[in-house]
C-alpha positions in Angstrom: -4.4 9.1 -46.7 -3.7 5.5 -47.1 -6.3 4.7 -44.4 -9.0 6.5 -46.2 -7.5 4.8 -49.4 -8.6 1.3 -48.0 -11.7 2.0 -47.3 -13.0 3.9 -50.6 -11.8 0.4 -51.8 -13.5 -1.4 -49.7 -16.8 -0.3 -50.8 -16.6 -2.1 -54.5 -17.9 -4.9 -53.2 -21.7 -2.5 -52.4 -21.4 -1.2 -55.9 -21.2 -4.3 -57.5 -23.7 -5.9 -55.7 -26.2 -3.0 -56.5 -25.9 -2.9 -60.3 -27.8 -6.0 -62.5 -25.3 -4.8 -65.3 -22.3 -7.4 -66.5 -19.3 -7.8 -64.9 -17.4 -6.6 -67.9 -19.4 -3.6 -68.8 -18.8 -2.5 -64.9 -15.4 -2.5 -65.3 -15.3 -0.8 -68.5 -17.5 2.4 -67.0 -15.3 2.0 -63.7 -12.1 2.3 -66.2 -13.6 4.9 -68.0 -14.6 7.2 -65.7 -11.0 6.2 -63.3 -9.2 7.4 -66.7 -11.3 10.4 -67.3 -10.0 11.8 -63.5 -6.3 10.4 -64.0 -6.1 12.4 -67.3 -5.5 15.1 -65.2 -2.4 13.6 -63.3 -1.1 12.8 -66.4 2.9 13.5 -66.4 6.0 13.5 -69.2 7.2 10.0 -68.3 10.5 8.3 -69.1 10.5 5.6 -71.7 9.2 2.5 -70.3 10.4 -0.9 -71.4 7.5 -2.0 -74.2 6.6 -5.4 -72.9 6.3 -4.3 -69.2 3.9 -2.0 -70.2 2.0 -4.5 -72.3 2.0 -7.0 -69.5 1.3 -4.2 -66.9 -1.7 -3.2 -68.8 -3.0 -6.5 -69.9 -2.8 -8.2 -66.4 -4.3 -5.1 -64.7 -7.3 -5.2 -67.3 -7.8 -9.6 -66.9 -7.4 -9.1 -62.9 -10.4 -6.2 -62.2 -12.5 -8.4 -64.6 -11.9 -11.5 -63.0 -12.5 -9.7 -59.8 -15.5 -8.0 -60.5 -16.8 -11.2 -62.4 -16.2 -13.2 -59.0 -18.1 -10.8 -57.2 -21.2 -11.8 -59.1 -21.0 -15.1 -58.9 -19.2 -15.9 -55.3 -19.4 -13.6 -52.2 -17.6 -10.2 -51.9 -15.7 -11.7 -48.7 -14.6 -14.9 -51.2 -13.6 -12.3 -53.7 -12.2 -10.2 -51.7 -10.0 -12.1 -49.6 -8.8 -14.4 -52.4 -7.5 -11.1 -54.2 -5.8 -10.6 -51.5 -3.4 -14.0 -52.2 -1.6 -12.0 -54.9 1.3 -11.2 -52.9 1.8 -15.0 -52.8 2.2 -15.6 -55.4 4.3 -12.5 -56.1 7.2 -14.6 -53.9 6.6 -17.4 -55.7 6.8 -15.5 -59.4 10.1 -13.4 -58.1 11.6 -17.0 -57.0 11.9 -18.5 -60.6 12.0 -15.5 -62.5 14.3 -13.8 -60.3 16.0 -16.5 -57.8 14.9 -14.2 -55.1 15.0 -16.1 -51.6 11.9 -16.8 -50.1 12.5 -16.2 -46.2 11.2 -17.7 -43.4 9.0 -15.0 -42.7 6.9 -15.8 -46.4 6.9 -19.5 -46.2 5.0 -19.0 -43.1 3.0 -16.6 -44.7 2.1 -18.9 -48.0 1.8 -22.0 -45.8 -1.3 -20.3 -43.9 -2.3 -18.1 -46.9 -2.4 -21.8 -48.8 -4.1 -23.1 -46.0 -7.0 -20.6 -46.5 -7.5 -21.0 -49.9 -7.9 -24.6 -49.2 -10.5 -24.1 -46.8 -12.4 -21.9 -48.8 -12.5 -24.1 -51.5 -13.5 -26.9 -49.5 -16.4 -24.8 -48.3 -17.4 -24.0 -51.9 -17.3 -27.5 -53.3 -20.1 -28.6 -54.8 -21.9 -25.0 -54.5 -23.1 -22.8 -56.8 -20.6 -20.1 -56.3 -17.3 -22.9 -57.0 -16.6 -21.3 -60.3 -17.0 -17.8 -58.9 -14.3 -19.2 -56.4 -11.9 -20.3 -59.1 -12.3 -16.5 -60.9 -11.3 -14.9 -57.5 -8.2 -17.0 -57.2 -7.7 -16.5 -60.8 -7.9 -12.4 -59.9 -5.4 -13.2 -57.0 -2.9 -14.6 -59.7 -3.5 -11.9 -62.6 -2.8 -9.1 -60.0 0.4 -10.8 -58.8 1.4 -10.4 -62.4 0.9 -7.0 -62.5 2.6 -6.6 -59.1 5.7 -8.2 -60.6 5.6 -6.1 -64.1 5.8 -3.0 -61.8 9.7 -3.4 -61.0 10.6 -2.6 -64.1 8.1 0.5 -64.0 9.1 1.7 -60.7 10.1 5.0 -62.4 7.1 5.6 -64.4 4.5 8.4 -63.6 2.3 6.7 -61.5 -0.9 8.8 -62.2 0.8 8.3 -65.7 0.7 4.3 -65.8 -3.0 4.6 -63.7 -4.5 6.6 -66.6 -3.2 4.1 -69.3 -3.9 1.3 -67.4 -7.1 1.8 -67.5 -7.6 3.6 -71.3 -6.1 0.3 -72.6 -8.7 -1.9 -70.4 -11.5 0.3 -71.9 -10.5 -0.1 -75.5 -9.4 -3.8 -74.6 -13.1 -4.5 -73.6 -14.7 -2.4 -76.2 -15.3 -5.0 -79.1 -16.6 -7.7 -76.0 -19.0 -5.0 -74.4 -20.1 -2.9 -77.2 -23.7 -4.3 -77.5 -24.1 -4.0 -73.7 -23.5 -0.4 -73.1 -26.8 1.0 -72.5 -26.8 2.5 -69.0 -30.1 4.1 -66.8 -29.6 7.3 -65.0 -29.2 5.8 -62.0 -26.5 3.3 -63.2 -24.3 5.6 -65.0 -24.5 7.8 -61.1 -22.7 4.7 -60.0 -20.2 3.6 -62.6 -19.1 7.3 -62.3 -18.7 7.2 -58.3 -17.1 3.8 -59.0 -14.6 5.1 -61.5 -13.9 8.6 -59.4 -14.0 7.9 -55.6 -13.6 4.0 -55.3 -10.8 3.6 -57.7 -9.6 7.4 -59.3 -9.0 9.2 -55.5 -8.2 6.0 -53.4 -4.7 5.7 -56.1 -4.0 9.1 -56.1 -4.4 9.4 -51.8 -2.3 5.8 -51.8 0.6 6.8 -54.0 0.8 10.4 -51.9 0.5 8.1 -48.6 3.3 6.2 -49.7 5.9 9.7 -49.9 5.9 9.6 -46.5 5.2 5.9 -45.3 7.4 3.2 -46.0 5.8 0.4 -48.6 5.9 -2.3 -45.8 3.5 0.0 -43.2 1.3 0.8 -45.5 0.7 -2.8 -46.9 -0.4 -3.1 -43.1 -2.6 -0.4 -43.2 -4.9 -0.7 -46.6 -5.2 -4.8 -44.8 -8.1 -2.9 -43.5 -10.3 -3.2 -47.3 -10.4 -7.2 -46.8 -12.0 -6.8 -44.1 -14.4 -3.7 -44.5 -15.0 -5.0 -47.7 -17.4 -7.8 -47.0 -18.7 -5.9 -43.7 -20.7 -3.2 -45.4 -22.0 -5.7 -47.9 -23.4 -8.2 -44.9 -24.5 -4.6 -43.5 -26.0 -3.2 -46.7 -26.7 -5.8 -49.0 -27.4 -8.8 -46.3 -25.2 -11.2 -47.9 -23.3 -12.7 -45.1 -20.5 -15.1 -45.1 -19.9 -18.8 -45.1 -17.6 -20.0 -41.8 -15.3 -21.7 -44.2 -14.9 -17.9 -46.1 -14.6 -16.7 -42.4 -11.8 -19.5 -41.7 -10.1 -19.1 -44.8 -9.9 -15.1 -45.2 -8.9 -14.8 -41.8 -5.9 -17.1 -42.8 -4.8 -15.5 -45.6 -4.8 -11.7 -44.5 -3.4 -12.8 -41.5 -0.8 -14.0 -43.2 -0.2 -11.0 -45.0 -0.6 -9.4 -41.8 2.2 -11.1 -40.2 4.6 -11.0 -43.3 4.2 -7.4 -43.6 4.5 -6.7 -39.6 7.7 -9.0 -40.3 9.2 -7.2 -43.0 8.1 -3.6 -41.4 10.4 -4.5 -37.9 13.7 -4.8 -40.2 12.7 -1.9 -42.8 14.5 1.1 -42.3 13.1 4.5 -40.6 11.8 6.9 -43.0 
């Protein structure tokens, strides 16, 4: 489940690339449609504290559009693997809010997580794509956010807080998108397959994945969407990568790689 998960993620990056409509009116269909199939995993959920919902919602609806935005401007690897610094940053954000200890284990990890950011962005200095760059990190950061706003969620429905999630981004984006919502045929086919089976199925088949797997393994396993990710675009599309994204996302997920294969040797057997 949580390897099939990965790769129906992985294939945003195609969709993206295929559609000539705005970032922000891809992610409102995606949202639309993602919220139309979680209406029916919709459960009676506990009270949630107010703010961490706001925040929860907010970030989650700024970090798709900053990723999807990114993805036009920049490479899907760029985007892709500079999403993936969000756990980063989530040790740094737990640190001052929470005096969490950073271990060994994740200052290895954000030195040579940091160290491919670096190299990216020395690769896309001066280039057309720096600013699409910048919005990927920026994605990286928002999703940390929502990450962190999740503790205090932990107890929520999860097809509960996925279906809100993304009716709040739809109505969030409304008033910006409202004079670009005209859709062909063809692109409404695949804002629909966006919103169902690259974002709708891969949550549900990743929160049943993670009954039975321990957090830690499957952060190992869905490593695998960085990396298909930009594959079928060079495949599909032809858009290849530069050796500085090369360098640099091969840095930073394996650096997630080893934090998580740290983390999972000391986790306890479930």
């Amino acid at each position: 489940m949580l390897l099939l998960a990965a790769v129906l993620w992985s294939l945003a990056g195609i969709f993206i690339k295929f559609l000539s409509l705005p970032p922000l009116t891809i992610v409102f269909y995606r949202s639309l449609f993602a919220a139309l199939f979680f209406a029916f995993f919709v459960r009676k959920s506990i009270a949630a504290p107010r703010v961490a919902l706001l925040v929860a919602t907010v970030a989650y609806t700024t970090a798709i559009s900053a990723f999807v935005s990114a993805n036009k401007i920049t490479t899907a690897a760029n985007a892709i693997a500079l999403q993936y610094t969000a756990p980063m940053f989530v040790f740094v954000i737990v640190y001052f809010l929470f005096g969490e200890k950073i271990t060994r284990a994740s200052w290895i990890s954000l030195a040579l997580g940091m160290f491919g950011i670096g190299v990216i962005g020395a690769g896309s200095a001066g280039q057309p794509d720096a600013a699409g760059v910048m919005i990927a990190l920026l994605s990286g950061l928002l999703f940390s956010i929502y990450m962190v706003s999740l503790r205090f969620l932990k107890d929520f429905n999860p097809g509960t807080l996925t279906f809100l999630n993304n009716v709040v981004c739809c109505l969030l984006l409304l008033p910006v998108v409202g004079s670009e919502l005209s859709l062909s045929l063809k692109e409404g086919w695949i804002v629909a397959t966006m919103g169902v089976v690259q974002l709708g199925i891969p949550y549900w088949l990743f929160s049943k994945g993670l009954e039975q797997i321990s957090v830690q393994e499957a952060s190992l396993i869905v490593l695998v969407e960085p990396v298909l990710n930009p594959l079928w675009v060079a495949l599909i599309v032809g858009e290849l990568p530069s050796s500085a994204t090369l360098i640099g996302g091969i840095c930073i997920v394996g650096s997630l790689g080893f934090r998580y294969f740290r983390s999972s040797l000391h986790a306890p057997a479930v």
